[in-house]
N, C-alpha and C positions, 0 to 999 in steps of 0.2 A: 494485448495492449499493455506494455510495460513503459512506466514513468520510471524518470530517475529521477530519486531523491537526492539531494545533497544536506540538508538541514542536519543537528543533533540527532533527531530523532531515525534518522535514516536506516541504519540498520533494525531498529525494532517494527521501523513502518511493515518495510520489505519482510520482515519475519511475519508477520502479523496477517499481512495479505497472504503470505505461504500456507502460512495455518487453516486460512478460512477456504483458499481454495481445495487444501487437502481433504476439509471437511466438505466439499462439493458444491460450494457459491459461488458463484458467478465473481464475485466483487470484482466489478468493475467501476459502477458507478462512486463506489463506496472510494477505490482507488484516486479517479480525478479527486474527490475531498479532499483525502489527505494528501496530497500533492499541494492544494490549496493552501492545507496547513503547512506543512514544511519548508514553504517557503519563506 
């Protein structure tokens, strides 16, 4: 499930989600949030 960010923070969102999945969570839920915020 990939959101597209468009906000400022857009590319650090997207880095950030990379990170945590690289570290093996799920974040998804965590994902729709910040989608929330970015807007």
């Amino acid at each position: 499930m990939s959101k597209q960010f468009l906000g400022i923070y857009a590319a650090y969102i997207k880095q950030y989600i990379a990170y945590k999945r690289g570290l093996g969570f799920k974040y998804e839920t965590e994902e729709i949030i910040l989608s929330i915020f970015d807007r």
